[in-house]
C-alpha positions as CSV (number, residue, x, y, z in Angstrom):
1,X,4.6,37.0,-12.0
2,X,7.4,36.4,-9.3
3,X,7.3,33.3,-7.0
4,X,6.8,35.7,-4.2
5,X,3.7,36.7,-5.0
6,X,1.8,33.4,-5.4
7,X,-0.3,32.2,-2.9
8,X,1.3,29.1,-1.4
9,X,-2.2,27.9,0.3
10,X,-3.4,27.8,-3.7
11,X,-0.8,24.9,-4.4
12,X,-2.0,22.7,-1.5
13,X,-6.2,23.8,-2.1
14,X,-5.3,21.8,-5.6
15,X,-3.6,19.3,-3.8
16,X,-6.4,18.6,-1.4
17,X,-8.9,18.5,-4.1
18,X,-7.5,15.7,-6.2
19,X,-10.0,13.3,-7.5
20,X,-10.6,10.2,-6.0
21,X,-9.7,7.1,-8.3
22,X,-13.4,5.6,-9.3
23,X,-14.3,2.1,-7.8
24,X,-16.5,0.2,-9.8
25,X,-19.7,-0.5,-9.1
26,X,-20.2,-4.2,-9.5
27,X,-18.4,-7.0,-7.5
28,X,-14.7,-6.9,-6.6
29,X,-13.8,-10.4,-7.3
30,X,-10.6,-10.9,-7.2
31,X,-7.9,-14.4,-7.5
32,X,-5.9,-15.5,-4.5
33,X,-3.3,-13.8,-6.7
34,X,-5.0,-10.6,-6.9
35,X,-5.7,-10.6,-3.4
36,X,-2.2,-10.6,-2.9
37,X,-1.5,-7.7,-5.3
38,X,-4.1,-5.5,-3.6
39,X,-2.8,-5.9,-0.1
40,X,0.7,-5.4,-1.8
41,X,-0.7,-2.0,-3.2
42,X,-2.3,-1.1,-0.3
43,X,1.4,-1.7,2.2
44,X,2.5,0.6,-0.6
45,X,0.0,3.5,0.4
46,X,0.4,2.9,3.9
47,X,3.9,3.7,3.4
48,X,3.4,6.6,0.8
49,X,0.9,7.9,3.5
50,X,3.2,7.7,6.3
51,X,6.1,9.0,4.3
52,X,4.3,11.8,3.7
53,X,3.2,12.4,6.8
54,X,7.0,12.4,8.1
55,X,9.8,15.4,7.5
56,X,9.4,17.7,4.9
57,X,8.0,15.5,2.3
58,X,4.5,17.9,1.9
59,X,7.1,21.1,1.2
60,X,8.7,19.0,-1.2
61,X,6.1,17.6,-2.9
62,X,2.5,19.9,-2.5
63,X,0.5,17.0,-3.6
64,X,2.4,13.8,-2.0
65,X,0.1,13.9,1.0
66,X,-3.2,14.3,-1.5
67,X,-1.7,11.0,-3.9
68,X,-1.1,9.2,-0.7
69,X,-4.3,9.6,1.2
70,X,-6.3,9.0,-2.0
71,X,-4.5,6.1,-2.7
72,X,-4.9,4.4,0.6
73,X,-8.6,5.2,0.5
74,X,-8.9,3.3,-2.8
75,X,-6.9,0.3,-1.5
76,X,-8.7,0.3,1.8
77,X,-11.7,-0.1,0.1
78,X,-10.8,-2.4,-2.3
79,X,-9.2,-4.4,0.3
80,X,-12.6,-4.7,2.6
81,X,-15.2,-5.3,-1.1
82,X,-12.3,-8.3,-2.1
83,X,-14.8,-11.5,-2.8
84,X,-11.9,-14.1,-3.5
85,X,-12.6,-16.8,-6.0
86,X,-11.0,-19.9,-5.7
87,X,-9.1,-21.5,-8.4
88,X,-11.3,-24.4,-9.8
89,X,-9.8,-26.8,-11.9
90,X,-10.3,-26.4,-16.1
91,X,-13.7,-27.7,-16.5
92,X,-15.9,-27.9,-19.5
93,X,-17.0,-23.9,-19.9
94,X,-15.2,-21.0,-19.2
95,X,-15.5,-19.4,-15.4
96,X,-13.5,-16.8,-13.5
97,X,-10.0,-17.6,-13.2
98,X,-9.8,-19.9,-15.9
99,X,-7.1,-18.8,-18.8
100,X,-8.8,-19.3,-22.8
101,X,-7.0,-19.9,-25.3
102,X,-8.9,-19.0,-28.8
103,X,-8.3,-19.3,-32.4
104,X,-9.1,-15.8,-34.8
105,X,-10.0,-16.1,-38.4
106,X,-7.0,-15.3,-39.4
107,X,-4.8,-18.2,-37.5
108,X,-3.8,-16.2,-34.6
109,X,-4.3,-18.1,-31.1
110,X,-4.6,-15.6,-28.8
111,X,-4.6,-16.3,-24.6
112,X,-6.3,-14.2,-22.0
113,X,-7.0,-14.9,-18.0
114,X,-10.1,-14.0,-16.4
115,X,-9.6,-12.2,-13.5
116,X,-10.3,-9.3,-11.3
117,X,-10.7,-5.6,-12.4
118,X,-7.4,-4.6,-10.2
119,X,-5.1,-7.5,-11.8
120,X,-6.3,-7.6,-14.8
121,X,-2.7,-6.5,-17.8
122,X,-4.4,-7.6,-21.2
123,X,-0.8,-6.3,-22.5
124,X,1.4,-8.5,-20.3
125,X,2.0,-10.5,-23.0
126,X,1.0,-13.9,-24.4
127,X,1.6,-16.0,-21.5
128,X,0.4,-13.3,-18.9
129,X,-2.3,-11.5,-20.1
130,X,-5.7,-11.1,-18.4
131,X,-8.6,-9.5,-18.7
132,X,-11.4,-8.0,-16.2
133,X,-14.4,-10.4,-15.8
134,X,-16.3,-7.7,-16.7
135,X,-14.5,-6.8,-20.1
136,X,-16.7,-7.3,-23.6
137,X,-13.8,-10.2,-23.8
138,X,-14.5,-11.6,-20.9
139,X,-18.4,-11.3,-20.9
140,X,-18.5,-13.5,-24.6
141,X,-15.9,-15.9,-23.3
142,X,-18.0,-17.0,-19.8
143,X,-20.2,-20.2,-19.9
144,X,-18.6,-20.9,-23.2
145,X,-17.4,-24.4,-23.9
146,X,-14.0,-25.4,-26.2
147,X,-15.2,-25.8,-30.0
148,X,-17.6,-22.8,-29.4
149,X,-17.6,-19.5,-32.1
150,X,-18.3,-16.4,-30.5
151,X,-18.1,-12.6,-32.0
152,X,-15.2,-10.6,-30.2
153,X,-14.9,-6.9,-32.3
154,X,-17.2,-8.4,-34.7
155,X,-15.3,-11.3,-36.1
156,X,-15.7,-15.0,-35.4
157,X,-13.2,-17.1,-32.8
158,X,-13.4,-20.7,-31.5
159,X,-12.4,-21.2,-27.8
160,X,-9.6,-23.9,-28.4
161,X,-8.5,-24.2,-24.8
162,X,-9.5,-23.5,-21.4
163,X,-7.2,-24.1,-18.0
């Protein structure tokens, strides 16, 4: 079927009904650090939104304005739910913000901070990685103390650090 005889109002109707991104239901707790990152994220939208908004950038680009205007809703509420922790010093059982180091069965030490769902990057590598308070990880690690075993994926690990 020729271009010409599509319905340009069809392109924009898909556009306009794109999915909002989920927010989770429990608390948004978040680092100073993750604070940061989600006003960062939401300057961004702002400025996808208004970009959008300006010149030709919907004829361009049918579904700029719907990305934009989702994404500062998501941000804008995640902004106004942030409950920021503070960063309490390494104590004797794991809390929210603290970074645990364990020992696996098999010899590997692996490292993860606790943090907030929107900065959590278990893949950022050893000296980076984090995971959502709210993760299975997370969940066994919590109230735990260094020299405790607890099951992650079904196999032992002993909490051999916490900072």
């Amino acid at each position: 079927m020729s271009v010409a005889f599509t319905k340009e109002s069809d392109a924009e109707a898909v556009a306009a009904n794109l999915p909002d991104r989920p927010i989770p239901a429990h608390a948004n707790l978040v680092t100073p650090r993750g604070l940061a990152q989600i006003d960062a994220e939401l300057n961004a939208a702002r400025a996808a939104y208004a970009e959008a908004q300006a010149g030709d950038a919907i004829s361009a680009d049918r579904t700029a304005m719907a990305r934009a205007t989702r994404d500062l809703r998501y941000w804008s509420a995640r902004r106004a739910s942030a409950q920021v922790i503070e960063e309490q010093p390494a104590g004797e059982t794991v809390v929210f913000g603290n970074r645990v180091s364990f020992e696996r069965k098999d010899g590997r030490v692996q490292c993860y901070a606790i943090v907030g769902d929107d900065e959590a990057d278990p893949a950022a590598g050893p000296e980076a990685a984090s995971v959502s308070y709210v993760s299975p990880l997370a969940r066994a690690l919590i109230g735990k103390s260094i020299g405790d075993v607890v099951m992650l994926a079904g196999q032992p690990v002993e909490i051999i650090a916490i900072a």
